[in-house]
N, CA and C atoms as an extended XYZ file, in Angstrom:
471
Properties=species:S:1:pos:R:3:atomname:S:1:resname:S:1:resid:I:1 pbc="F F F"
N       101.466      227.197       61.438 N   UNK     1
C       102.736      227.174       60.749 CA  UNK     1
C       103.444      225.870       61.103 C   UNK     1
N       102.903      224.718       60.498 N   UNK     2
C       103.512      223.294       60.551 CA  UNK     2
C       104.584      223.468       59.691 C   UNK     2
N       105.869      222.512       60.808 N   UNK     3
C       106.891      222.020       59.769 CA  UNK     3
C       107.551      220.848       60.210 C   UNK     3
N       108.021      220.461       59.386 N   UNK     4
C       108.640      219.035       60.547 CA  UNK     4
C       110.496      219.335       60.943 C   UNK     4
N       110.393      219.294       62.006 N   UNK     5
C       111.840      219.851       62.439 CA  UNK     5
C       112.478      218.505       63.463 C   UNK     5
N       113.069      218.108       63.281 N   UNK     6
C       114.080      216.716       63.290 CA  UNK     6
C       115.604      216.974       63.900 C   UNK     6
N       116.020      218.161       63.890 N   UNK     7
C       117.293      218.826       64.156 CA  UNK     7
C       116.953      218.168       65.573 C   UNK     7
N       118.462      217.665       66.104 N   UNK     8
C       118.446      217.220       67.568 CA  UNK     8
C       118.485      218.184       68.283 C   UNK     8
N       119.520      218.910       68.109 N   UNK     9
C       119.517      220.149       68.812 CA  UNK     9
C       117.975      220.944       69.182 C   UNK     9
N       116.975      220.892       68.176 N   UNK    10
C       115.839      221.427       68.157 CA  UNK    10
C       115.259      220.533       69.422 C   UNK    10
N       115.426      219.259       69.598 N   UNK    11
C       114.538      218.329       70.119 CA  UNK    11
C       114.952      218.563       71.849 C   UNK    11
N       116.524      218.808       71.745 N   UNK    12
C       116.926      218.947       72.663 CA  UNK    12
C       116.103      219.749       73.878 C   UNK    12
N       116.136      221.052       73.407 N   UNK    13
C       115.534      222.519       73.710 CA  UNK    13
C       114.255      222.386       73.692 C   UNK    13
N       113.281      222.092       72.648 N   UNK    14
C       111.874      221.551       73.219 CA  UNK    14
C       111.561      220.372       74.133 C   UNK    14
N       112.249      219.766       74.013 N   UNK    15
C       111.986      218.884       75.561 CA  UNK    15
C       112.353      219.571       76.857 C   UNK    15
N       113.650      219.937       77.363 N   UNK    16
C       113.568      221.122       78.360 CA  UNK    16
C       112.389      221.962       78.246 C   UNK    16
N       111.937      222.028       77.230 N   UNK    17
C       110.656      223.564       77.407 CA  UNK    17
C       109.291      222.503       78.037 C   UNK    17
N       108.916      221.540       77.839 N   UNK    18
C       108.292      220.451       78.363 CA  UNK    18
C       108.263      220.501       79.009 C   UNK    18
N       109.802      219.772       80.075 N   UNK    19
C       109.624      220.043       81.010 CA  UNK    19
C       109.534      220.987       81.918 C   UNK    19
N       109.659      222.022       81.971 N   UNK    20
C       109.319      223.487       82.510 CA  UNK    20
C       107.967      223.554       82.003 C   UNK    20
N       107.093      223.361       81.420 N   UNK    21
C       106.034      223.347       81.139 CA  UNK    21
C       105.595      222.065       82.084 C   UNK    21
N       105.527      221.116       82.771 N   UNK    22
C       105.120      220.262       83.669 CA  UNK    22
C       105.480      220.728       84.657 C   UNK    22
N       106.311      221.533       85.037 N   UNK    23
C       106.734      222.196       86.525 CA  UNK    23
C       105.974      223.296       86.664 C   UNK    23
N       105.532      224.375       85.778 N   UNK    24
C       103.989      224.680       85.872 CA  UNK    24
C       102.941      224.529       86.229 C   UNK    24
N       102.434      223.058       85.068 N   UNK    25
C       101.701      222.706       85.596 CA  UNK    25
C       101.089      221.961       86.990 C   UNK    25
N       102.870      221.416       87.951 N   UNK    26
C       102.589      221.087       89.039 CA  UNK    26
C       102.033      222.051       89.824 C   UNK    26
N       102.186      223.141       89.489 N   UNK    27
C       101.652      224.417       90.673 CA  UNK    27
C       100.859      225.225       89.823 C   UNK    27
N       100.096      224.153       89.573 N   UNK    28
C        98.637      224.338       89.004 CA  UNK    28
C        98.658      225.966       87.715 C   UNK    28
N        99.660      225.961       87.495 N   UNK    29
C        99.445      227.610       86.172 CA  UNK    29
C        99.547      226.475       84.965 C   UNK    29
N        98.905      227.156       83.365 N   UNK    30
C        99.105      226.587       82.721 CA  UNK    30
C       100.088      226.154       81.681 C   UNK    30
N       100.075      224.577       81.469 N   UNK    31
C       101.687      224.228       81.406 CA  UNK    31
C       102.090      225.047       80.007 C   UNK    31
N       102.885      225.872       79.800 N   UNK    32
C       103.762      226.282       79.033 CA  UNK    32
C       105.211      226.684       79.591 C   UNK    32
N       106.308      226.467       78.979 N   UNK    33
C       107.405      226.342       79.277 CA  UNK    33
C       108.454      226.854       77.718 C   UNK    33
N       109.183      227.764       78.535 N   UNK    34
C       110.229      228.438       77.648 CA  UNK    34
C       111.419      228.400       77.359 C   UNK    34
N       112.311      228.298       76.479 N   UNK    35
C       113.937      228.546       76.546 CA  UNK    35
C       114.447      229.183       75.973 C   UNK    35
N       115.115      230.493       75.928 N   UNK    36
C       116.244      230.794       75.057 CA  UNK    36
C       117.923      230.461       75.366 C   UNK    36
N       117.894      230.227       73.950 N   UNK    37
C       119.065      229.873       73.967 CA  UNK    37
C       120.118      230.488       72.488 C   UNK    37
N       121.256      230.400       73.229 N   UNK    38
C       122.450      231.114       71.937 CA  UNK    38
C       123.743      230.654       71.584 C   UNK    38
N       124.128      229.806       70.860 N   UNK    39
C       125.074      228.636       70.611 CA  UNK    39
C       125.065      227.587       71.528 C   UNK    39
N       124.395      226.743       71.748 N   UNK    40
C       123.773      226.051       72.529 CA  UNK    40
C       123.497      226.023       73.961 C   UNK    40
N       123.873      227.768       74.237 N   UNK    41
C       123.615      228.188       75.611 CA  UNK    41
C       122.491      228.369       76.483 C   UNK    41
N       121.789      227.967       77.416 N   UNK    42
C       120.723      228.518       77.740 CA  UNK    42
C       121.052      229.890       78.513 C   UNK    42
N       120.167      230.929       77.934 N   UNK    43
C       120.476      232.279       78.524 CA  UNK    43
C       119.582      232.926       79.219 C   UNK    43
N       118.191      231.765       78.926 N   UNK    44
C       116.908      231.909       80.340 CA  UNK    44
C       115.819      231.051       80.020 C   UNK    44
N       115.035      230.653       80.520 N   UNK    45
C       113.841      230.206       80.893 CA  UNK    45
C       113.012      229.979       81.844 C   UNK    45
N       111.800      229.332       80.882 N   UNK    46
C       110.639      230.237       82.358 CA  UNK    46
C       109.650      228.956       81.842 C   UNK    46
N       108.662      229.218       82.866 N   UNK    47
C       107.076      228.853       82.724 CA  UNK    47
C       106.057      229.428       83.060 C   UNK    47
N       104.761      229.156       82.674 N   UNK    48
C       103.885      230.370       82.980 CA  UNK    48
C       103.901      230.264       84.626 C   UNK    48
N       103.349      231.546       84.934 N   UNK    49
C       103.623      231.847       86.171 CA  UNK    49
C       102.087      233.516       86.647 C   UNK    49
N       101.646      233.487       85.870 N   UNK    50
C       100.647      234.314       86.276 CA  UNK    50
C        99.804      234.418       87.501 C   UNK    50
N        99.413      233.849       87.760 N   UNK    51
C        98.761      233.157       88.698 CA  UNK    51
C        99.399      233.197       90.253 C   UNK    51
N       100.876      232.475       90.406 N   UNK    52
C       101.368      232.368       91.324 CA  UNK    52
C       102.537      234.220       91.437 C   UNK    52
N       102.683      234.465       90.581 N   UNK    53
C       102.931      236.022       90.385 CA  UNK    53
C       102.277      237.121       90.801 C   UNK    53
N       100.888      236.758       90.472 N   UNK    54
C        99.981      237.864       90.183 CA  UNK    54
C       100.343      239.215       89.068 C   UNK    54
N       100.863      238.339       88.191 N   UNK    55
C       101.282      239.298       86.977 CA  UNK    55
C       100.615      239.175       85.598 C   UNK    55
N        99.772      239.487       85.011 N   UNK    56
C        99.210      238.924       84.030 CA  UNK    56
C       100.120      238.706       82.554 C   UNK    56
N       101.469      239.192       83.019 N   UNK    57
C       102.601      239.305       81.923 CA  UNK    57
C       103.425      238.258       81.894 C   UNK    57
N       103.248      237.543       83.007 N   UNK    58
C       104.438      236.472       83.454 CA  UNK    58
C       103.782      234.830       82.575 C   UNK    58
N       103.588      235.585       81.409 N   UNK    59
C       104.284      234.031       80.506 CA  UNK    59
C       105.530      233.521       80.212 C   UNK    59
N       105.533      232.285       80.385 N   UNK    60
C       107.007      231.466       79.942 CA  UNK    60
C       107.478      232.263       78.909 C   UNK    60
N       106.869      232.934       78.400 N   UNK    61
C       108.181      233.398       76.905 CA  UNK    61
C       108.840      234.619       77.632 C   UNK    61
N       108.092      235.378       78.362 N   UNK    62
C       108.373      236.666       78.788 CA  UNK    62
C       109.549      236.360       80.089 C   UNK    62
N       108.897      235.235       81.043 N   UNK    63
C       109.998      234.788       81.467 CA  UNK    63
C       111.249      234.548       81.398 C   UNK    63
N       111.404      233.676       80.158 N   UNK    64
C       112.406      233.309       79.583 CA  UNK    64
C       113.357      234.852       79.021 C   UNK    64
N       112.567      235.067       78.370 N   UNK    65
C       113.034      236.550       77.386 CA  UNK    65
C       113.633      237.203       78.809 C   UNK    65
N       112.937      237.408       79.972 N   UNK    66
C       113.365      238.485       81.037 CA  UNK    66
C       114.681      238.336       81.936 C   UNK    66
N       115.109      236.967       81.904 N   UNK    67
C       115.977      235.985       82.253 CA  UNK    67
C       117.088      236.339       81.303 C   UNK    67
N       117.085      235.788       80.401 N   UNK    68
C       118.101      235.845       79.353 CA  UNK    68
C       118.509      237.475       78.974 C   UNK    68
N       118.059      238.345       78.720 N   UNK    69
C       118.436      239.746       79.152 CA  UNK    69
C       118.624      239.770       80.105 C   UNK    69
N       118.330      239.702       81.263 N   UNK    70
C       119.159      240.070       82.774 CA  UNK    70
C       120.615      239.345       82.714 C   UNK    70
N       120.480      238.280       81.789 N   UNK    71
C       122.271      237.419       81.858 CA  UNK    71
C       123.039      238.458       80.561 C   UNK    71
N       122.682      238.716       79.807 N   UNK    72
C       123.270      239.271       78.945 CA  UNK    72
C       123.338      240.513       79.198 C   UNK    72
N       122.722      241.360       79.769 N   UNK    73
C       123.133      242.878       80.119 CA  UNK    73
C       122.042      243.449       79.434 C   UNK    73
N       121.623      243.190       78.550 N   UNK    74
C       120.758      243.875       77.428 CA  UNK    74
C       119.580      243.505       76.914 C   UNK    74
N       118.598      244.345       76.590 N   UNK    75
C       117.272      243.926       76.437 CA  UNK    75
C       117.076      243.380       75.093 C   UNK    75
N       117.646      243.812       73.779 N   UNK    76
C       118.120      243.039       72.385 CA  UNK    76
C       119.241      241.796       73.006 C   UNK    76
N       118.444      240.810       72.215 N   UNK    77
C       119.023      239.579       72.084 CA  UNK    77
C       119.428      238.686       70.858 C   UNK    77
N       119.871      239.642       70.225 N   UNK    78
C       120.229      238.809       68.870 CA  UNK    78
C       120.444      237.515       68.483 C   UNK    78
N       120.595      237.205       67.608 N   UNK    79
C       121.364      235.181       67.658 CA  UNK    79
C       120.846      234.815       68.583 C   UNK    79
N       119.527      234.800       69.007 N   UNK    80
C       118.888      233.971       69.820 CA  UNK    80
C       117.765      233.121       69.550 C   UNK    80
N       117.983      231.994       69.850 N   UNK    81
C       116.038      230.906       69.639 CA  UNK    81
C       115.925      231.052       70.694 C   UNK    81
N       114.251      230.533       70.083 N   UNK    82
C       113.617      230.738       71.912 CA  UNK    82
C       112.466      229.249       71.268 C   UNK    82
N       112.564      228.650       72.691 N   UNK    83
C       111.614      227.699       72.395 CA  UNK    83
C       110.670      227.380       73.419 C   UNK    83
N       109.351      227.191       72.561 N   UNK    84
C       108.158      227.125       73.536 CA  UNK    84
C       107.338      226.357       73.403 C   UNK    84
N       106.362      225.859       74.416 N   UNK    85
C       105.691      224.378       73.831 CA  UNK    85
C       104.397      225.186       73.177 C   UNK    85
N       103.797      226.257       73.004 N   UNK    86
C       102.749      226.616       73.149 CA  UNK    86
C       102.611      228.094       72.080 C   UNK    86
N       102.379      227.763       70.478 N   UNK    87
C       102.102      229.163       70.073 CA  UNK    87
C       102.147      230.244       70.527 C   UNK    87
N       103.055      231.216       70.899 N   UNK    88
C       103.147      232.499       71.577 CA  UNK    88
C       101.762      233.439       71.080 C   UNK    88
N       101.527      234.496       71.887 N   UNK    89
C       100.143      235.154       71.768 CA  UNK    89
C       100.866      236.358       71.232 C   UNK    89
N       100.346      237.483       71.225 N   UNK    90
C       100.219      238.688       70.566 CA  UNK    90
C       101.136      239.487       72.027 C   UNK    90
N       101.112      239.289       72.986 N   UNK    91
C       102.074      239.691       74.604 CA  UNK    91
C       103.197      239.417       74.115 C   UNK    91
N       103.397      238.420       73.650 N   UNK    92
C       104.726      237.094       74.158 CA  UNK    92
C       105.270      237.898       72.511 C   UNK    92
N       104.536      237.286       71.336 N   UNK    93
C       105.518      238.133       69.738 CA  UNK    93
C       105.937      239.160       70.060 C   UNK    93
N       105.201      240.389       70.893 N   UNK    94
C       105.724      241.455       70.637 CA  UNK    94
C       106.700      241.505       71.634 C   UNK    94
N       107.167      240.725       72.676 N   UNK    95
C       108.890      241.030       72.932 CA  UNK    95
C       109.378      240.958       72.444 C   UNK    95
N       109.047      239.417       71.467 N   UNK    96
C       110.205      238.615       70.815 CA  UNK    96
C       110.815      239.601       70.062 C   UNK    96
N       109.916      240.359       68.788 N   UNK    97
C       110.579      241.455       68.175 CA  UNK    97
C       111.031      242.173       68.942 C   UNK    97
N       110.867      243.566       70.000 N   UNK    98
C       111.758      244.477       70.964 CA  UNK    98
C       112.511      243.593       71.330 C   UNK    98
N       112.939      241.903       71.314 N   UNK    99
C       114.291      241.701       71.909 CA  UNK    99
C       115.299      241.368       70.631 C   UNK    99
N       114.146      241.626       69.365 N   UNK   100
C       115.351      241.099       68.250 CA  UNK   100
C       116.025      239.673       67.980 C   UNK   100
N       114.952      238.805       68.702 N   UNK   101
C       115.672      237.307       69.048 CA  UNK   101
C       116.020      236.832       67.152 C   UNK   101
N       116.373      235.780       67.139 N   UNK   102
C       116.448      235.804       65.896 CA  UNK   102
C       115.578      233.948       65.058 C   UNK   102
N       115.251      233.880       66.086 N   UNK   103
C       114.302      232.413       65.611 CA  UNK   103
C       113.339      232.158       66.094 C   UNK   103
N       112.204      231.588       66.026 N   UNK   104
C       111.037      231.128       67.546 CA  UNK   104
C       110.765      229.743       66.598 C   UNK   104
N       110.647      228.824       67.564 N   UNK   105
C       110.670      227.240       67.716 CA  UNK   105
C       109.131      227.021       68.621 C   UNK   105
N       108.049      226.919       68.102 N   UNK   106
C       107.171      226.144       68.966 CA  UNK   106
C       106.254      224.432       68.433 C   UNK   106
N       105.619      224.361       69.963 N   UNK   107
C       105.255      223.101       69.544 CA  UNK   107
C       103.887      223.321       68.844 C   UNK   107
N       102.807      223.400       69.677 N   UNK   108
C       101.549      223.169       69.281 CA  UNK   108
C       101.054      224.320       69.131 C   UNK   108
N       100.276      224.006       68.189 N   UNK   109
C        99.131      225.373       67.918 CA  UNK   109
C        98.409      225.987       68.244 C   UNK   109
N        97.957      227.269       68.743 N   UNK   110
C        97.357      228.207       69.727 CA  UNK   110
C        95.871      228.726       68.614 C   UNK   110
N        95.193      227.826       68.160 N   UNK   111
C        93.804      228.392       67.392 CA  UNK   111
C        92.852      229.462       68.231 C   UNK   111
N        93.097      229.913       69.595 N   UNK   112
C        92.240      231.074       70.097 CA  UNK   112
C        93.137      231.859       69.878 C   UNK   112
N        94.453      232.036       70.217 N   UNK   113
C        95.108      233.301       70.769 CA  UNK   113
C        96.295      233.283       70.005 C   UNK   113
N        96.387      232.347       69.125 N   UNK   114
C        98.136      232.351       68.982 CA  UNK   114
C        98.462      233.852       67.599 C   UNK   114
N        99.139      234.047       67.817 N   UNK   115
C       100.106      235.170       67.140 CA  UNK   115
C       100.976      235.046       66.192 C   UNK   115
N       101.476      233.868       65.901 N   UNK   116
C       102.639      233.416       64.549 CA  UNK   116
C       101.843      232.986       63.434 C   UNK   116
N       100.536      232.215       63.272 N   UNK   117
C       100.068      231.842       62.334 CA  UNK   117
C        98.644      232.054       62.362 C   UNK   117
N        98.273      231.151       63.494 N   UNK   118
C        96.922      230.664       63.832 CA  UNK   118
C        95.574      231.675       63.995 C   UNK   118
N        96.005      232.810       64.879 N   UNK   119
C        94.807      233.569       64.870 CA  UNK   119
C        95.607      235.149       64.001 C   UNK   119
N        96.600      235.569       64.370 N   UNK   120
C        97.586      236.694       64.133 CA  UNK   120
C        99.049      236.493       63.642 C   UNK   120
N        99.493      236.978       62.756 N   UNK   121
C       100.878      236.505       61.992 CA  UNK   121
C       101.737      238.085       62.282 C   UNK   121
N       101.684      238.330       63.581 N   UNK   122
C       102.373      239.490       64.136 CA  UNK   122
C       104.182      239.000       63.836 C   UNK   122
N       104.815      238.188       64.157 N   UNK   123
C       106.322      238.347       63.549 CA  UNK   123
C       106.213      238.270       62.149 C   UNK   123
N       105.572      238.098       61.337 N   UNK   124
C       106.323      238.130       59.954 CA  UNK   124
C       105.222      239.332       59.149 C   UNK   124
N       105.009      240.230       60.233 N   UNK   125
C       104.338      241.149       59.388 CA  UNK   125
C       105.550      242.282       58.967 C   UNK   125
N       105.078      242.585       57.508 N   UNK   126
C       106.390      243.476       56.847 CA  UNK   126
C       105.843      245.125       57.045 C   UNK   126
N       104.969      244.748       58.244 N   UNK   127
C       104.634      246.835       58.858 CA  UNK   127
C       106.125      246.841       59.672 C   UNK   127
N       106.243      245.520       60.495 N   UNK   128
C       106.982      246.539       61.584 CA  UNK   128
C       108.370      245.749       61.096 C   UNK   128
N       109.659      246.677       61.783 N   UNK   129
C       110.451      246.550       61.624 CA  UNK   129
C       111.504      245.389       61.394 C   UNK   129
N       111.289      244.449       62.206 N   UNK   130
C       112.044      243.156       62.654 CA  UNK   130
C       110.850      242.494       62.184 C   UNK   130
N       111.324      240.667       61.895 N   UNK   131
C       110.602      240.029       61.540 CA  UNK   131
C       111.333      238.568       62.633 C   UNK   131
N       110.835      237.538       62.749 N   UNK   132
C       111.228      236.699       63.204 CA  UNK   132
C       110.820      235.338       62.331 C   UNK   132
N       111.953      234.743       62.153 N   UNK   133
C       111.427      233.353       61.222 CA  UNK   133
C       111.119      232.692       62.450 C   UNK   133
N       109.503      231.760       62.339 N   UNK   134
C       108.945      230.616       63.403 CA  UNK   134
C       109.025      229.360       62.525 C   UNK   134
N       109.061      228.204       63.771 N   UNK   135
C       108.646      227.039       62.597 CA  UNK   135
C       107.992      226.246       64.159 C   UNK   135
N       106.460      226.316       63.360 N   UNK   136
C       105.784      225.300       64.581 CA  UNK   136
C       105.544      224.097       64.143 C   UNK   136
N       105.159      223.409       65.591 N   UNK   137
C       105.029      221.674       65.103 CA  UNK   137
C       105.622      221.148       65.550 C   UNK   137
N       106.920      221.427       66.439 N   UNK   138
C       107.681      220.894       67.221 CA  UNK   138
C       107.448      219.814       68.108 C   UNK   138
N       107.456      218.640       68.539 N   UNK   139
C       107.200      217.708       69.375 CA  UNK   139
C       105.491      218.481       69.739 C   UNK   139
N       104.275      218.654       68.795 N   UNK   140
C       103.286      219.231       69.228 CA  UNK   140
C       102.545      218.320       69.129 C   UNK   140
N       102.437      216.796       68.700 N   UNK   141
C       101.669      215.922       69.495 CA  UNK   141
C       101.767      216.103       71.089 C   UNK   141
N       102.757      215.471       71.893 N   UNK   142
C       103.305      215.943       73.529 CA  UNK   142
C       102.974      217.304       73.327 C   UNK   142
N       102.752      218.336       73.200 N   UNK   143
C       103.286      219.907       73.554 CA  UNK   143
C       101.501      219.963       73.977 C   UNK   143
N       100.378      219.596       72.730 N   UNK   144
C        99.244      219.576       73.025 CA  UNK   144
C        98.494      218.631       73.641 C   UNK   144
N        99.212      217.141       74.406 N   UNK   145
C        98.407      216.503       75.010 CA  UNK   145
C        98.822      216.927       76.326 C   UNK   145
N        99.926      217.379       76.525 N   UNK   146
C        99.821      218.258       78.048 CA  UNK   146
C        98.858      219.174       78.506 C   UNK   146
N        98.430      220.482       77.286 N   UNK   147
C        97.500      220.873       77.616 CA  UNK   147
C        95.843      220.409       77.694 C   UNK   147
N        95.805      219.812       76.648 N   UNK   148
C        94.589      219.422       77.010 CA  UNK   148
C        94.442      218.280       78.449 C   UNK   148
N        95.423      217.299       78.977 N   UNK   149
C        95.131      216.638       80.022 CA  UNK   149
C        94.958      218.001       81.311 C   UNK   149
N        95.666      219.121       81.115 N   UNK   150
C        95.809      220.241       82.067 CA  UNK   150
C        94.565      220.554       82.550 C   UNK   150
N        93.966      221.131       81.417 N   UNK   151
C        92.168      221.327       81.255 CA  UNK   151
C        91.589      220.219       81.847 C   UNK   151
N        91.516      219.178       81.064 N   UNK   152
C        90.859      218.041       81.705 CA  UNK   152
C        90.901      218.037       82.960 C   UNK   152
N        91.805      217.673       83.597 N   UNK   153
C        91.686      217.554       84.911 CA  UNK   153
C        91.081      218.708       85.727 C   UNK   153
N        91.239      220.221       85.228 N   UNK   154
C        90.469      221.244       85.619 CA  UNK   154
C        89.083      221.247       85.878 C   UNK   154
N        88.980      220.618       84.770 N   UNK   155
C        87.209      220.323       84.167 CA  UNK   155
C        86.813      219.768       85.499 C   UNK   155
N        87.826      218.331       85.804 N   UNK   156
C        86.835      217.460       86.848 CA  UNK   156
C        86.746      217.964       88.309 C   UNK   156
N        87.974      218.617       88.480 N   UNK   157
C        88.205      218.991       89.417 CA  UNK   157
C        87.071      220.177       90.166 C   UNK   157
């Protein structure tokens, strides 16, 4: 789900998700990095964290999402974007809907696992209740040469 998105504000929020996605990857989990945010508030974010968790749930989106409900009181998060460098999976969509967010912003494209377009189009399916408008492509030149240098260096290592 390519689009070209230019909004500063957009650029703003995916670069923070970047970087939280490189603070990841310093402690070796893989770099993805999250934000929600709600009138230009940040109301949580995260990065993956599985690994150093031992949670197999603790992706940056879920992060983020778990954050931003603990500030707001409530597990629905309406009027909310959430931005991520990394196609959300089929884990990560199905909060987004139970939190009711109301936008998802990512960068690069997830062709094994991703959930908005690429492998599964779980938010804009008209079974379930809520739908979420996505628009990927976001700074996903950078969003995908992070990951692949991530790997790489895995590889040699």
């Amino acid at each position: 789900m390519s689009t070209t998105l230019d909004n500063t504000e957009d650029l703003r929020w995916m670069r923070r998700a970047l970087a939280l996605a490189r603070r990841g990857a310093a402690t070796g989990e893989v770099p993805v990095g999250a934000v929600v945010v709600r009138d230009g508030v940040v109301l949580g974010e995260g990065w993956n964290q599985p690994i150093g968790r031992c949670d197999p749930s603790a992706h940056a989106e879920i992060q983020a999402l778990r954050a931003a409900a603990e500030r707001v009181g409530n597990y629905r998060l309406p009027g909310v974007a959430l931005y991520v460098t990394l196609e959300p999976c089929a884990m990560c969509a199905g909060a987004m809907l139970h939190a009711r967010i109301a936008r998802l912003i990512y960068g690069a494209d997830d062709p094994r696992a991703g959930a908005v377009s690429s492998v599964f189009e779980i938010l804009g399916d008209s079974r379930l209740n809520h739908r979420v408008p996505a628009e990927g492509g976001l700074l996903a030149a950078e969003c995908g040469a992070l990951l692949r240098e991530f790997f790489r260096a895995r590889r040699r290592g």
